[in-house]
C-alpha positions in Angstrom: 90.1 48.4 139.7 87.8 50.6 137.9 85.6 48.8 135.3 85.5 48.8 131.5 82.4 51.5 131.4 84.6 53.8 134.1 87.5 53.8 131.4 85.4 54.4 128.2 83.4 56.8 130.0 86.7 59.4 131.4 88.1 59.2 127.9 85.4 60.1 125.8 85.6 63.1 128.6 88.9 63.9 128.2 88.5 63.7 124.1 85.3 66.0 124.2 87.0 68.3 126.8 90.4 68.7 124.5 88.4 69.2 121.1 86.2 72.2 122.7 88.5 74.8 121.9 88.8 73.5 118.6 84.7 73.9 118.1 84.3 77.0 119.3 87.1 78.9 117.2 85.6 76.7 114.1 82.0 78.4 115.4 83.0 81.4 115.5 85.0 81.7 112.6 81.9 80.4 110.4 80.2 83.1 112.0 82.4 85.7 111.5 82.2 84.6 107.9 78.2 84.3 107.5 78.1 88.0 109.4 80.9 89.4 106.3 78.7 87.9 103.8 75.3 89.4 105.4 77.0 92.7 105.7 78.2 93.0 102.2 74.6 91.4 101.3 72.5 94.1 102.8 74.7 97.5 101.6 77.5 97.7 104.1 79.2 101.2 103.4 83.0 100.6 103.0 83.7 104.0 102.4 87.1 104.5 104.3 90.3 102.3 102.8 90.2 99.3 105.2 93.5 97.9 105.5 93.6 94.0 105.2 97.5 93.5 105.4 99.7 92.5 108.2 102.9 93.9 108.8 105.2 93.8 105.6 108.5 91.5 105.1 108.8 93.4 101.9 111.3 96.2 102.2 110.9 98.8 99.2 112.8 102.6 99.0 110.3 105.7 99.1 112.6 108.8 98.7 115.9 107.3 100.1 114.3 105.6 103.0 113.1 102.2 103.9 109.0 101.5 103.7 106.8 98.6 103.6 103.6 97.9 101.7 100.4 98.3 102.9 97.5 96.9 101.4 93.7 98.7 101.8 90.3 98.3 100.3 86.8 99.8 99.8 83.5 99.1 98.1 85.7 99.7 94.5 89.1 99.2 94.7 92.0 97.4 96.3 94.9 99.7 96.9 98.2 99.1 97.1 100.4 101.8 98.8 104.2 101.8 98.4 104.7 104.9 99.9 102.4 108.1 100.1 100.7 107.9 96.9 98.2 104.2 96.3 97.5 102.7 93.7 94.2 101.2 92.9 93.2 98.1 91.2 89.3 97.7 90.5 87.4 95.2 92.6 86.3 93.6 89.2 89.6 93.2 87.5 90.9 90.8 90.3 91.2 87.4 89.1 92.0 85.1 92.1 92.8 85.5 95.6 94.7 82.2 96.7 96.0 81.1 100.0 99.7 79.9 99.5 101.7 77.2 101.2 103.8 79.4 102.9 103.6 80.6 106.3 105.3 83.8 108.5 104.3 84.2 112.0 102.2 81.2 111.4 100.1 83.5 109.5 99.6 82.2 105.8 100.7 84.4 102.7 97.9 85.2 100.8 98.4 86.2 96.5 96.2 88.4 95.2 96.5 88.5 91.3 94.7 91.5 89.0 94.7 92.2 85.5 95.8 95.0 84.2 96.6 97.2 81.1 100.3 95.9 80.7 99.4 92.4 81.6 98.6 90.4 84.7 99.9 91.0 88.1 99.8 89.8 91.2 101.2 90.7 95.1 101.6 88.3 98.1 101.0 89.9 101.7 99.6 88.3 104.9 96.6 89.1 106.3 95.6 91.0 109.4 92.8 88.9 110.4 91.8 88.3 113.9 88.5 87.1 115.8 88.5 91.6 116.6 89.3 93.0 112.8 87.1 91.0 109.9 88.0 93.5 107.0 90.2 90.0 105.3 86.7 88.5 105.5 84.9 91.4 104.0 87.8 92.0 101.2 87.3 87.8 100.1 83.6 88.6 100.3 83.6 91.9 98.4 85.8 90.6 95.6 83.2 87.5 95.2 80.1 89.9 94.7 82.2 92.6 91.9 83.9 89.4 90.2 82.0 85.9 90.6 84.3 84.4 88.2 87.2 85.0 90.4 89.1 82.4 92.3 88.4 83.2 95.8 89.3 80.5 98.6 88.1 80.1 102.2 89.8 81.9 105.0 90.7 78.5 107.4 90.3 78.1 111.0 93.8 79.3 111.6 93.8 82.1 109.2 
């Protein structure tokens, strides 16, 4: 019969053992996130749009045929293309970017909401984030330095 210590001591084990994985995605997701803001911190070019959008639910009708949106970004603008031609929305005229309740794919959907000209606006998309492609990281980070009044919340653990 194995003793009290024996017991305590295999199931501590067997705790620390299943919440490893755990750590190590919250590790490196902090440092994904400390790397995003260093980048954007020390003059990282953004020249080319860098698309921050996962595949599109929303259907929409480009000359007679089905497309999806697509959602990019740079250094000054956040485009939104619904079909060939983008449109852009200032870095600094975003108000919030929120993380919503709802899930697809067990990806969350993501709002971002701009002012505009003809009034405030806002799209929903979800995000193409992965431990390989950090551009969702840079976009939150880059739309905290053109607007620090903006709403900006935390990319979680499980994106």
């Amino acid at each position: 019969m194995p003793s009290t210590l024996e017991t305590v001591l295999k199931t501590v084990g067997f705790i620390v053992l299943a919440a490893l994985p755990l750590v190590i995605l919250w590790f490196t997701l902090r440092r994904m996130s400390a790397t995003a803001r260093s980048a954007l911190g020390s003059g990282l070019r953004l020249d080319p749009p860098r698309r921050i959008s996962g595949k599109s639910m929303t259907l929409v009708m480009v000359d007679g045929k089905e497309d999806r949106e697509h959602y990019f970004f740079d250094t000054e603008s956040f485009y939104l293309r619904r079909g060939p031609v983008p449109t852009a929305v200032p870095l600094s005229q975003i108000t919030s970017v929120t993380r919503t309740s709802d899930r697809i794919y067990g990806r969350y959907v993501w709002k971002v909401c701009f002012s505009r000209a003809s009034g405030r606006k806002g799209v929903t998309f979800t995000n193409n984030l992965t431990l390989f492609n950090r551009d969702f990281l840079l976009f939150l980070e880059a739309v905290r330095k053109a607007n620090p009044l903006a709403t900006v919340d935390q990319a979680g653990l499980f994106f």
